[in-house]
C-alpha positions in Angstrom: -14.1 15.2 -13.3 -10.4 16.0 -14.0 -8.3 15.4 -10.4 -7.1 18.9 -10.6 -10.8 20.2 -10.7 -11.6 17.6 -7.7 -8.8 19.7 -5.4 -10.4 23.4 -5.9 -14.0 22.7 -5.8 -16.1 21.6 -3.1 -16.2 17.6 -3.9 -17.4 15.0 -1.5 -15.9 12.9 0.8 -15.8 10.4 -1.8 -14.6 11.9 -4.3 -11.7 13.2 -2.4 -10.8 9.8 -1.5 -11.3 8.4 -4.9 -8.6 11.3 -6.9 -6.3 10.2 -3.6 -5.8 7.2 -4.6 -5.4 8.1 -8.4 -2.7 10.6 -7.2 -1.2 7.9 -5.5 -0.9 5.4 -8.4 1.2 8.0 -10.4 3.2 8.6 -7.5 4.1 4.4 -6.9 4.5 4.5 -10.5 7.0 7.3 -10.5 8.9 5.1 -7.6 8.1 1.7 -9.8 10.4 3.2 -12.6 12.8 4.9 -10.4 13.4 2.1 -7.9 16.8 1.2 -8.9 17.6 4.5 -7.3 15.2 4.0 -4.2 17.5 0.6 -3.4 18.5 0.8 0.4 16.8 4.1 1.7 15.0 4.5 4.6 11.1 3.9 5.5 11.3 7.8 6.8 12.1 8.8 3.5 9.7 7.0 1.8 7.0 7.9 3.8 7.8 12.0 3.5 8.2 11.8 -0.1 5.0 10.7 -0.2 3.6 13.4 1.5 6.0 15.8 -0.6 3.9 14.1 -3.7 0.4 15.2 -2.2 1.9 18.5 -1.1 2.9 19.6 -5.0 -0.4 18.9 -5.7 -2.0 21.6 -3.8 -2.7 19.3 -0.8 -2.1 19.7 3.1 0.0 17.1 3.4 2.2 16.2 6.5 4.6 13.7 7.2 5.2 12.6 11.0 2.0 14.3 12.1 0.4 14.4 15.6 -3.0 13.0 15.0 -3.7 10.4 18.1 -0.1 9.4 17.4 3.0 10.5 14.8 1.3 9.1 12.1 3.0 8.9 9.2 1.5 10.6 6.3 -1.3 12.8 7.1 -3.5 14.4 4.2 -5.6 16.8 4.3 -8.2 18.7 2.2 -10.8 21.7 3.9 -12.1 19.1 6.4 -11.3 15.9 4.4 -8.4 13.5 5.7 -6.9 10.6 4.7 -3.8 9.1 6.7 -1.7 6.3 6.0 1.6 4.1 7.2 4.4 2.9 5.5 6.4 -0.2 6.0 9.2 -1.7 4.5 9.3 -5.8 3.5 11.9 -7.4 2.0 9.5 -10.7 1.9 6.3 -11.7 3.8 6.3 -10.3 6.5 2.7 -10.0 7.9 3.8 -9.5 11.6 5.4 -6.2 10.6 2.7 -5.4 8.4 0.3 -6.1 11.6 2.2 -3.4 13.6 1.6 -0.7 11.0 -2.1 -1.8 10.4 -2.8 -2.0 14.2 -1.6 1.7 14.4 -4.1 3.1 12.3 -7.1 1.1 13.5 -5.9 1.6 17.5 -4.4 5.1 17.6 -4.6 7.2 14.5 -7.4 6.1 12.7 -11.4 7.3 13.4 -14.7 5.8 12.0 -16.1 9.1 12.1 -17.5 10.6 8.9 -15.1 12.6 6.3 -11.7 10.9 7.6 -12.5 7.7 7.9 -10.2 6.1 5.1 -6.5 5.1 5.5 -3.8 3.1 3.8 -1.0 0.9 4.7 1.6 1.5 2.1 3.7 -1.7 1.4 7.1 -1.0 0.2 8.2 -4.4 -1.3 12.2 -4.7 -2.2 11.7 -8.6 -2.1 10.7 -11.0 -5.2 6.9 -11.9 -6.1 5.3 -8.8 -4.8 2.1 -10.5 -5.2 2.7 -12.9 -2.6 3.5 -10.6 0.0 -0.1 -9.2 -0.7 -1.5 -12.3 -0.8 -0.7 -14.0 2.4 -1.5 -10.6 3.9 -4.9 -10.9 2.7 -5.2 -13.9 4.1 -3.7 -13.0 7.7 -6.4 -10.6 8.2 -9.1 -12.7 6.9 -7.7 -15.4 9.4 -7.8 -12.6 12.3 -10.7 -11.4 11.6 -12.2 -14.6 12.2 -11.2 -14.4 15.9 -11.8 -10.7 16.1 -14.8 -9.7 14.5 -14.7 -6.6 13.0 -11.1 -6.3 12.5 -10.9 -6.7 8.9 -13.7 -6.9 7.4 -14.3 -8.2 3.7 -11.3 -8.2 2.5 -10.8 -7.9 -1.1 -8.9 -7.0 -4.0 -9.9 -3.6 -6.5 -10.1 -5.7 -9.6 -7.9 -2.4 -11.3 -4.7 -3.2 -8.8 -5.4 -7.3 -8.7 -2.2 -9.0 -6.5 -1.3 -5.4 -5.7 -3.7 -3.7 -3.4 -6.6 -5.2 -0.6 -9.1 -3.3 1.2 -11.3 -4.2 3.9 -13.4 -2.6 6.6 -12.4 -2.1 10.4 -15.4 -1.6 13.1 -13.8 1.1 15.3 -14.1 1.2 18.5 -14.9 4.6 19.2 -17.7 3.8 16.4 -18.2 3.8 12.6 -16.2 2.4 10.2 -12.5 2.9 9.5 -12.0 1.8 5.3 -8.3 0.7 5.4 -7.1 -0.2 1.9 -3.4 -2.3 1.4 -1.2 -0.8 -1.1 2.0 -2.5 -2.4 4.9 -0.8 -4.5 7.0 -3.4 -6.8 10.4 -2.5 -5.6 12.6 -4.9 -6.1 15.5 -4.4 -8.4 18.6 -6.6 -8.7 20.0 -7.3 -12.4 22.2 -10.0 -11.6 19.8 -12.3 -9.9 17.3 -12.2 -12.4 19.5 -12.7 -14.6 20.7 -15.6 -12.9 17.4 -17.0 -12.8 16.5 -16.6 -16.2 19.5 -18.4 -17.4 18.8 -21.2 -14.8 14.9 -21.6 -16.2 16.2 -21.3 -20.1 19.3 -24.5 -18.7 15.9 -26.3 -17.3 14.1 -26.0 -20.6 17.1 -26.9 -22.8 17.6 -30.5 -20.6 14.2 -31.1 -20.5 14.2 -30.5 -24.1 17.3 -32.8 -24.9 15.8 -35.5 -22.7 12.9 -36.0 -24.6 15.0 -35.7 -27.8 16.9 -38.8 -26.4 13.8 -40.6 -25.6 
């Protein structure tokens, strides 16, 4: 079913969750190609263009919203919600990461049916975007193992592989809150890959002319 068909007819919770996250994807995309313009702005201003994104599209959409907490992006469709929280890395960084994740599963997230999905959107400036996701994934597998329930089965949607995780929190207040990790590729700086690149091509060359030599 086309997305814009999904926002005026009567879909499931499901299915409202499931054009969500396509909207998203063409929104980090959008950022993706314009990051070199995104370089030093703030995590505010991140998070509310986001929900500017979701608000052009029809949605209810609220940046900074009092829902248990200022959450950060709030959206909302007839009684359908999805919430999320943003956070800014520069590298791994899981103990930041933690502090936006433990605010969805301890104050603004619910297990109760039709808003029971959130995202922790990870806005990575630094090099090998991958890696930050990575050992993320693995700090809340190793949590989980001392706190049952706090993330369970974490894995990786085979479409976004190295850039998004998802796993399953047991709330508290009961039922299950679906948190899914997303990660923008932000980082932009010319000279240093360029740098790099001719370091890696001067490694090549003398490995090269070494084994000429020998």
């Amino acid at each position: 079913m086309p997305q814009f068909a999904h926002r005026i007819m009567a879909m499931t919770y499901s299915e409202f969750i499931e054009t969500v996250y396509v909207e998203l994807d063409t929104f980090v995309r959008d950022l993706e190609r314009d990051r070199n313009r995104y370089q030093g702005v703030s995590e505010d201003l991140l998070n509310s263009s986001v929900a500017r994104h979701f608000r052009a599209l029809g949605y209810t959409a609220d940046f900074d919203k009092n829902n248990g907490g200022h959450a950060d992006i709030t959206v909302q469709l007839a009684n359908y919600e999805w919430i999320c929280e943003g956070k800014v890395v520069y590298s791994v960084d899981n103990s930041y990461l933690t502090k936006g994740y433990e605010q969805l599963i301890y104050r603004y997230g619910m297990g109760k049916q039709n808003v029971n999905e959130a995202a922790l959107l990870i806005y990575s400036f630094g090099p090998d975007t991958p890696k930050v996701v990575n050992k993320w994934a693995q700090h809340l597998d190793q949590a989980n193992k001392s706190k049952i329930g706090y993330a369970n089965s974490v894995s990786s949607p085979l479409t976004s592989k190295g850039f998004a995780i998802e796993c399953e929190h047991i709330h508290v207040g009961g039922g299950m809150l679906n948190i899914r990790s997303v990660a923008f590729q932000l980082y932009w700086n010319p000279a240093a890959a360029a740098a790099a690149a001719a370091a890696a091509a001067g490694v090549v060359a003398g490995t090269a002319a070494g084994s000429a030599a020998a």
